[in-house]
C-alpha positions as MATLAB code, in Angstrom:
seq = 'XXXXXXXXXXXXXXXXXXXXXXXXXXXXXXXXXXXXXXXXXXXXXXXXXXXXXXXXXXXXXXXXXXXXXXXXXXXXXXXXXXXXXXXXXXXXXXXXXXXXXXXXXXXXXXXXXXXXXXXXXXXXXXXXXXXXXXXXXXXXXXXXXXXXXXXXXXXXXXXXXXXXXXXXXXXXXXXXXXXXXXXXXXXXXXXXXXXXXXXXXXXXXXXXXXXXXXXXXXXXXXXXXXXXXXXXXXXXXXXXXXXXXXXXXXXXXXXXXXXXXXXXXXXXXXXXXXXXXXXXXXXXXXXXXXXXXXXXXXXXXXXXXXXXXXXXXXXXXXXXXXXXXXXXXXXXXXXXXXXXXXXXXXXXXXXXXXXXXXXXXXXXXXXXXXXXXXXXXXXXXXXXXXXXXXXXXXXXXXXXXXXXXXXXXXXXXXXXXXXXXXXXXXXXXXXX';
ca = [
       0.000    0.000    0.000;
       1.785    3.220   -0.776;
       0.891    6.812    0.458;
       1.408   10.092    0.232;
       0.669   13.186    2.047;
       1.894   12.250    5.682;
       4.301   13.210    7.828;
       7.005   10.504    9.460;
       7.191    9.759   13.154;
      11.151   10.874   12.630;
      10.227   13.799   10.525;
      10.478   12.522    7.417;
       7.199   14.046    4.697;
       5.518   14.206    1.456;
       3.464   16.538   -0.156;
      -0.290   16.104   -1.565;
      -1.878   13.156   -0.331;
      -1.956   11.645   -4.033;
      -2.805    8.040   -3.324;
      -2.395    4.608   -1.582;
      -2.036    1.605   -3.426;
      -2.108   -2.042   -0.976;
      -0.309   -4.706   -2.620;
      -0.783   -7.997   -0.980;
       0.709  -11.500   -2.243;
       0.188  -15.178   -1.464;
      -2.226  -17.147   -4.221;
      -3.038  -14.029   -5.401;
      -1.940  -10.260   -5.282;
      -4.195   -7.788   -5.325;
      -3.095   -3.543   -5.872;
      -5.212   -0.824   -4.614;
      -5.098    2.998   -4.983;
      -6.799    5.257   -1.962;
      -6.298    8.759   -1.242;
      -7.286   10.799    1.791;
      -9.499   12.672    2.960;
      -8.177   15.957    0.940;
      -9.093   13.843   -1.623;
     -12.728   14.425   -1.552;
     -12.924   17.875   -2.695;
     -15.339   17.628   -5.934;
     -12.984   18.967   -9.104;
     -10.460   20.348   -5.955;
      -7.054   20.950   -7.001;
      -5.068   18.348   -5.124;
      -8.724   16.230   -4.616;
     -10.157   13.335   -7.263;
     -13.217   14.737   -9.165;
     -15.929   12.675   -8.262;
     -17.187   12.238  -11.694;
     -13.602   11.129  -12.910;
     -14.191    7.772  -14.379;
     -10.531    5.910  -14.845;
      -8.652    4.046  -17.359;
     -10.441    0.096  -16.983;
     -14.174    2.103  -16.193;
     -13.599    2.204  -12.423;
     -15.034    5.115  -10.704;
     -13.355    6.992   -7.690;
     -15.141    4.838   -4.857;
     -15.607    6.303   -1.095;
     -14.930    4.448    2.053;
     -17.464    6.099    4.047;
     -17.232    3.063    7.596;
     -14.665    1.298    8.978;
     -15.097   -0.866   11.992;
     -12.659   -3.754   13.659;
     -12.104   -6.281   16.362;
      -8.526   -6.984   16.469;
      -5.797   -8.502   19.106;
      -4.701   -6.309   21.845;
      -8.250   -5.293   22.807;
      -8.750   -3.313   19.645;
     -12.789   -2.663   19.064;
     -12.369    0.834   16.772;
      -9.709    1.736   14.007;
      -8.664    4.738   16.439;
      -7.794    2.341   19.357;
      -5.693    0.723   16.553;
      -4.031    3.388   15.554;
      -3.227    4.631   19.282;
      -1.739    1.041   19.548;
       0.204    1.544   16.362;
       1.880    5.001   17.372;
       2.669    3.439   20.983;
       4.449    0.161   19.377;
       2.211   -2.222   21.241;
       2.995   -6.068   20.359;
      -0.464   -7.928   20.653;
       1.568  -11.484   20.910;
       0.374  -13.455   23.647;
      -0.121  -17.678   24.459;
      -3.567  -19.415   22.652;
      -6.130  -18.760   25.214;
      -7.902  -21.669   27.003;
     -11.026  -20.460   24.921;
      -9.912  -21.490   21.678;
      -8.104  -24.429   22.569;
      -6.152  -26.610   24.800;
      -2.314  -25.687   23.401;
      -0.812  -27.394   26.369;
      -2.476  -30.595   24.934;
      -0.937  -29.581   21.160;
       1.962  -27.996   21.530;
       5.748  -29.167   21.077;
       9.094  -27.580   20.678;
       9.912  -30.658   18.648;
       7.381  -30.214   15.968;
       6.767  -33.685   16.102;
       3.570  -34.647   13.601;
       0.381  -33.929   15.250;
       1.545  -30.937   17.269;
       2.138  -27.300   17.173;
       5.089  -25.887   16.825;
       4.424  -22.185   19.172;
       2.489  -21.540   22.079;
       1.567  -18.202   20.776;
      -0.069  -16.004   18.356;
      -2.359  -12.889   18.011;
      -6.413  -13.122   19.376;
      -9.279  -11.186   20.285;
      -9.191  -10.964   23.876;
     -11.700  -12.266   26.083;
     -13.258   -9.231   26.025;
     -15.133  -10.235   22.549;
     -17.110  -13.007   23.476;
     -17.058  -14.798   20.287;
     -19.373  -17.443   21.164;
     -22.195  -14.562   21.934;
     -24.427  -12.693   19.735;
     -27.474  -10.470   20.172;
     -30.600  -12.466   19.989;
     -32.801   -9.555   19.945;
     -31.316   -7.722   17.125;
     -31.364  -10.680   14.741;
     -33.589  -13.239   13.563;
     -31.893  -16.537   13.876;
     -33.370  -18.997   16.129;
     -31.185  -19.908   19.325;
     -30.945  -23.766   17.591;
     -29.437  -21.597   14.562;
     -26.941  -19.124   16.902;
     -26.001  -22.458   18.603;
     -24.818  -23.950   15.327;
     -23.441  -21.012   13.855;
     -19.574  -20.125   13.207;
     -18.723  -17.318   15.662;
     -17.158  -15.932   12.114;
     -20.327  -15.013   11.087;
     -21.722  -14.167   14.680;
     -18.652  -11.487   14.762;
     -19.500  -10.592   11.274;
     -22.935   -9.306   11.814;
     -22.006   -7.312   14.954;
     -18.829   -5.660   13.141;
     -20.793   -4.999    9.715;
     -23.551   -3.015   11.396;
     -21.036   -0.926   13.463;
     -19.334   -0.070    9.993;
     -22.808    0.826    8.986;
     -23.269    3.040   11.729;
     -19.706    4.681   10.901;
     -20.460    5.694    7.541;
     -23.670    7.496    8.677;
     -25.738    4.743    6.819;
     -29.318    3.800    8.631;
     -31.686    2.590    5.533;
     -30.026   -0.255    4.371;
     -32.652   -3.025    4.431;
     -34.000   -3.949    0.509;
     -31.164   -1.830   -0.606;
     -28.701   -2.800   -3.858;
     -25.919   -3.438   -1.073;
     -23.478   -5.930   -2.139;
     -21.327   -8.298    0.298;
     -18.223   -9.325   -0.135;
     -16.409  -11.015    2.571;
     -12.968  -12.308    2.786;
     -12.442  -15.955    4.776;
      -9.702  -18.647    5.338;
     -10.455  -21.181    7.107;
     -13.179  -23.633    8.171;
     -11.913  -24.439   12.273;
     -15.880  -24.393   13.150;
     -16.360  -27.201   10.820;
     -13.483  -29.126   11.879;
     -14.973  -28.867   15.825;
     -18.168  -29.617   14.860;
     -16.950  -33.073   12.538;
     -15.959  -34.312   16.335;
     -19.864  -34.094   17.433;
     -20.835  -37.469   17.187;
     -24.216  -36.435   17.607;
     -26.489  -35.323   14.764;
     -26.343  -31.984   13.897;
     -29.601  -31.014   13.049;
     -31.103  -29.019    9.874;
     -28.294  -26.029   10.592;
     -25.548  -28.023    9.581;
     -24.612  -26.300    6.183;
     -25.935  -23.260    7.004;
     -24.158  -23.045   10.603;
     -20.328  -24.099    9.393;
     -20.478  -23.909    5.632;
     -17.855  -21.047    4.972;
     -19.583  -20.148    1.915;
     -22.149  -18.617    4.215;
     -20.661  -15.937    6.034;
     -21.412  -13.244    3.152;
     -25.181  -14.639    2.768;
     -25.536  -14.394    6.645;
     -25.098  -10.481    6.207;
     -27.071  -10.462    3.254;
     -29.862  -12.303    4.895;
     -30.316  -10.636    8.206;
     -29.748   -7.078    6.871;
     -32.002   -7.203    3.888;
     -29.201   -6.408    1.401;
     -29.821   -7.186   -2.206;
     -26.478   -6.451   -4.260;
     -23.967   -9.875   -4.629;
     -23.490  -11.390   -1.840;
     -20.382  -13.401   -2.014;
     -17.717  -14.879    0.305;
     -14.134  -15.014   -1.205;
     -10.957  -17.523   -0.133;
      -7.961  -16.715   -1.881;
      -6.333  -17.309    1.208;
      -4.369  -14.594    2.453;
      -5.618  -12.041   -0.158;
      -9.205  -12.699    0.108;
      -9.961   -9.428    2.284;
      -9.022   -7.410   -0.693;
      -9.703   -9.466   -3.311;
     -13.685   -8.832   -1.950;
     -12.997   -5.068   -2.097;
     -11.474   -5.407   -5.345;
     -14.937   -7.619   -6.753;
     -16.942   -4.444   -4.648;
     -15.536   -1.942   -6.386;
     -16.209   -3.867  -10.169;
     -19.203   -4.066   -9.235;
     -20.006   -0.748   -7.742;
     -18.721    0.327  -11.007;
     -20.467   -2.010  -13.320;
     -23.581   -0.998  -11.665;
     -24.555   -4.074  -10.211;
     -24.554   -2.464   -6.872;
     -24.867    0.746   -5.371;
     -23.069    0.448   -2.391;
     -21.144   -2.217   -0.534;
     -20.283   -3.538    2.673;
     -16.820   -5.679    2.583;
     -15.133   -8.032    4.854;
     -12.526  -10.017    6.556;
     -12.683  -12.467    9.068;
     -10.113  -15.238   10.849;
     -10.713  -16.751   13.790;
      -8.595  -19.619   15.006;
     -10.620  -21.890   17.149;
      -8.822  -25.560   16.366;
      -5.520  -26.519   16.287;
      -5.798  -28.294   12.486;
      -4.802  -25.489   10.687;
      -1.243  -24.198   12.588;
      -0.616  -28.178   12.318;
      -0.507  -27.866    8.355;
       1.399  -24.917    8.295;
       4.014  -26.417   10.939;
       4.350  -29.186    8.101;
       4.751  -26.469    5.504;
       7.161  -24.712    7.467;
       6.233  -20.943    7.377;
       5.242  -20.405   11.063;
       7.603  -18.870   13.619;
       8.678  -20.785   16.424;
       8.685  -18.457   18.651;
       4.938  -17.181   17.558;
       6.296  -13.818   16.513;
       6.343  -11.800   13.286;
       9.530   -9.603   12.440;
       8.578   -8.557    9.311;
      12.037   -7.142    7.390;
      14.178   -7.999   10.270;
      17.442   -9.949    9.873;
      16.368  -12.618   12.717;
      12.642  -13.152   10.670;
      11.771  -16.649   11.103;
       8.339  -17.151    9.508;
       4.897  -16.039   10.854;
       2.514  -15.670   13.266;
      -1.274  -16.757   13.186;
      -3.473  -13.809   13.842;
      -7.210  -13.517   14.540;
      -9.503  -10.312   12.849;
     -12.761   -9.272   12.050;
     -13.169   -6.165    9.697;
     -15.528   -4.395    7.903;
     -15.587   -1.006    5.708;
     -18.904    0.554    4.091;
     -17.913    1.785    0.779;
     -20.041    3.916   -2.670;
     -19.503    5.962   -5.172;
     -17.539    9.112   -4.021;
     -20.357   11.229   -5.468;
     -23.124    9.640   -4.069;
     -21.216    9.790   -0.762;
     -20.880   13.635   -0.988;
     -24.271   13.618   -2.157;
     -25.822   11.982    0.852;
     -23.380   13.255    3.522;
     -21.583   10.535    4.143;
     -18.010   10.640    5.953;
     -15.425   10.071    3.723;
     -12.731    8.503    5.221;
     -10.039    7.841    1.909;
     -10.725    7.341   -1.782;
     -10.317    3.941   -3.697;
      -8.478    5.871   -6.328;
      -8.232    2.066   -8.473;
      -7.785   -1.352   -8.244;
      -6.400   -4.517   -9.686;
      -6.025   -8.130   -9.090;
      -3.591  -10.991  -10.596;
      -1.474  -14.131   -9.416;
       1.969  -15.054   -9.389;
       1.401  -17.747  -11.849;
       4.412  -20.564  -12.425;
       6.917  -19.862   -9.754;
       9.394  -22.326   -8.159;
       6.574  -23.318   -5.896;
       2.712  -23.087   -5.437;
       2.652  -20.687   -2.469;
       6.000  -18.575   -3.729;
       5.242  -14.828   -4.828;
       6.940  -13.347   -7.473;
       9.004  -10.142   -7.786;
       7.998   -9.921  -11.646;
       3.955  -10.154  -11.087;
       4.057   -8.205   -8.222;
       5.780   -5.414  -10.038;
       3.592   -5.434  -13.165;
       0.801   -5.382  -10.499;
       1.627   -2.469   -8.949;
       2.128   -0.301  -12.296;
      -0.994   -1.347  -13.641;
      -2.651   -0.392  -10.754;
      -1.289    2.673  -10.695;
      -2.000    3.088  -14.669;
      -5.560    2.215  -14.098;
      -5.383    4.904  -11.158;
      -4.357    7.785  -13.928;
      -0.898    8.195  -11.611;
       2.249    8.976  -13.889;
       4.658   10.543  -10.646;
       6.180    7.104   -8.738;
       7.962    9.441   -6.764;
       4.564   10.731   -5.018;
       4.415    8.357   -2.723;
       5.439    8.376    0.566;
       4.582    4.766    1.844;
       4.045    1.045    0.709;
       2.504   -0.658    3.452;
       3.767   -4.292    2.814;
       2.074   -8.111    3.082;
       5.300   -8.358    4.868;
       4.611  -11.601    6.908;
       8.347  -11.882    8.099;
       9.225  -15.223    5.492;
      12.555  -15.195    4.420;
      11.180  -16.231    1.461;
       8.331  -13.804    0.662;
      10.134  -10.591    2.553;
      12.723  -10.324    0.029;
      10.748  -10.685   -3.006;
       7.781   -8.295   -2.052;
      10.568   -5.347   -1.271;
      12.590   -6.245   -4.183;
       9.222   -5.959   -6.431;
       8.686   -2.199   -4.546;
      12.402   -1.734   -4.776;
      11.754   -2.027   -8.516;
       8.971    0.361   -8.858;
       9.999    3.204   -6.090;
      13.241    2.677   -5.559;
      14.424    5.515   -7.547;
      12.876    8.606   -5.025;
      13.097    5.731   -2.144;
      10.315    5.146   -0.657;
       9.224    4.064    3.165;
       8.158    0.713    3.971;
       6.050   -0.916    6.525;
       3.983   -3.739    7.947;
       1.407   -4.266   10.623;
       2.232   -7.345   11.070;
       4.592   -7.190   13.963;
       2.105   -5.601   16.043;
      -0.930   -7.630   15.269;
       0.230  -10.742   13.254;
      -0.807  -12.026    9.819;
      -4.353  -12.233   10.304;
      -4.644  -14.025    7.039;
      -7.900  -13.825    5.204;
      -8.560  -10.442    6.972;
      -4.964   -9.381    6.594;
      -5.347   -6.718    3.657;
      -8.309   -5.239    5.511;
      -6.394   -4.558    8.762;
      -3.790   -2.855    6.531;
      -6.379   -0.621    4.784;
      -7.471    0.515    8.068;
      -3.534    1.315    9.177;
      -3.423    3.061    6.262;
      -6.742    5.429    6.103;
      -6.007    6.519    9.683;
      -2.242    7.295    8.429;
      -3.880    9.399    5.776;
      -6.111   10.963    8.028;
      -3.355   11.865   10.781;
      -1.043   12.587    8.095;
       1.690   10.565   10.170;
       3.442    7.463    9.074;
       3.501    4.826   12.203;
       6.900    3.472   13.677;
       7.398   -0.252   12.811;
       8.646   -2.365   15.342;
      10.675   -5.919   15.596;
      13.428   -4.539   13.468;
      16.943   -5.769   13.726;
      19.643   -5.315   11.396;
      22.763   -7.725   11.560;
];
């Protein structure tokens, strides 16, 4: 993600806020332009006119809500960024409420176990087995067999809602697009022995998180739920913002959620050998050692910039563009590469209408602290800013890679950067 018009935590600055552009990678990459707030000024001289339509027919889009549960306590993008500017590490040992890690773990990463005793999650304070039976409609046999994913969901996407100044949403054209990983509900449930009744689909089915919005909020754009693992958060907002500009929606509400509830799924990455042992990301630093399972649930309310100014909504940033590819044939399945990434990043910016590289003040990184990945996302930057130089960052030391949300959590780093015009410290650094 790459920004401009902020001012460094060591004094470092940029001029206009021109735009941010997210580049995430994994099994797909995904590049996105915002700008901030100054941005909104209709026809304004350093703003986007709102009736600029871009070079592949996207239209300047508004995100008008933002909302957030995130490790360390974190309930509101502002506590977040407070967190950020303090250098707060959210690591901390699997709580008893997900699962029994004394039972799992082992420094030996013998098969069957797990290979750290910690991570990043919600804190106890989100009760993610809870959810507000007199706000919704599901029957208590329902809530009972529902994934707190899409308990968390609902609670999250309404306070986004409320954020953006947006009350009339039911039988609206409102599409849903929500980002997901994995399916640790269903794998707790496949222990029940007993029978699980008529919600059994509709309760752990992963496919249903974006329909559960859809349903209990009336909303009648798409309604989709995307895995593309660890780009799937903005791989949604990049399907939104099609769509908002194709017209089959006029507004949308988009997604990311991981939760990790069973111990299946830090088992398979032990085997595949891209967790840290010591449960810690250290994204760009010389002693990086893989990364760290994180836990999220975010949300962002997002038109046309017009209609936003139109119906006096807060805008927060600008989707200035985006765009969307994969690595294709590299060495392995799960390897980025430098050459994608770097034709992603220009073409998002091309599809953005930006010519001046040297604009940009930031790229906020995937950065998940791989040896592997680290040096090939920076070299890919490297290649596109490294002229001017350029600042980069992660949030993934201070809140982990929370994987299917993990571009979403970003995005939200990155409006409030815009908005305080300040670039945050990042922390876990070391240089050998």
């Amino acid at each position: 993600m790459t920004m401009n018009g902020t001012n460094g935590v060591n004094g470092h600055g940029a001029n206009d806020p021109i735009v941010n552009n997210y580049l995430i990678n994994g099994h797909s990459t995904n590049g996105i332009h915002i700008n901030g707030t100054d941005g909104a000024e209709e026809n304004g001289p350093s703003g986007v006119s709102t009736t600029e339509v871009y070079y592949n027919g996207q239209i300047p889009i508004a995100i008008c809500g933002m909302a957030c549960r995130l490790p360390g306590g974190l309930a509101t993008p502002d506590e977040l960024w407070d967190f950020l500017l303090a250098k707060k590490d959210a690591r901390c040992r699997v709580p008893e409420s997900r699962y029994n890690i004394d039972s799992y773990y082992s420094d030996t990463k013998k098969p069957g176990t797990v290979s750290t005793e910690y991570g990043y999650f919600l804190d106890e304070s989100v009760e993610i087995g809870a959810l507000g039976m007199s706000f919704f409609t599901m029957a208590r046999s329902e809530v009972e067999r529902a994934d707190p994913q899409q308990r968390l969901m609902l609670e999250v996407a309404h306070e986004a809602f409320e954020d953006a100044g947006v009350t009339q949403w039911r039988g609206k054209k409102i599409g849903t697009y929500i980002g997901n990983f994995g399916e640790d509900w269903l794998e707790i449930l496949g222990r029940e022995t007993q029978p699980w009744g008529i919600h059994r689909i509709s309760g752990a089915g992963d496919f249903v998180v974006a329909n559960r919005l859809s349903y209990e909020y009336d909303l009648r754009g798409p309604s989709m739920t995307i895995r593309t693992a660890c780009s799937s958060a903005l791989v949604a907002l990049n399907e939104a913002c099609a769509a908002i500009s194709r017209g089959d929606c006029e507004s949308a509400l988009v997604g990311g959620v991981n939760l990790i509830l069973a111990p299946g799924m830090s088992m398979a990455m032990q085997e595949q050998g891209v967790l840290s042992s010591d449960g810690s990301c250290k994204t760009f630093s010389s002693d990086a050692n893989g990364y760290a399972r994180g836990e999220a649930v975010t949300a962002i309310f997002i038109k046309p910039l017009a209609h936003a100014i139109r119906d006096g909504n807060p805008i927060q940033a600008v989707v200035r563009s985006t765009s969307h590819n994969v690595d294709g044939k590299t060495p392995t399945l799960s390897q980025p590469s430098t050459d994608v990434q770097e034709a992603l990043m220009r073409r998002a910016y091309e599809f953005g209408g930006i010519t001046d590289f040297s604009k940009t003040a930031m790229v906020e990184c995937h950065g998940t602290g791989t040896p592997a990945g680290d040096p090939i996302e920076t070299r890919a930057v490297a290649r596109v800013f490294g002229d001017k130089g350029v600042y980069v960052g992660s949030v993934k030391p201070n809140l982990g890679h929370t994987e299917a949300a993990s571009g979403l959590v970003s995005l939200l780093k990155m409006v409030k950067s815009l908005q305080y015009r300040t670039i945050p410290p990042n922390i876990k650094f070391t240089v050998r």
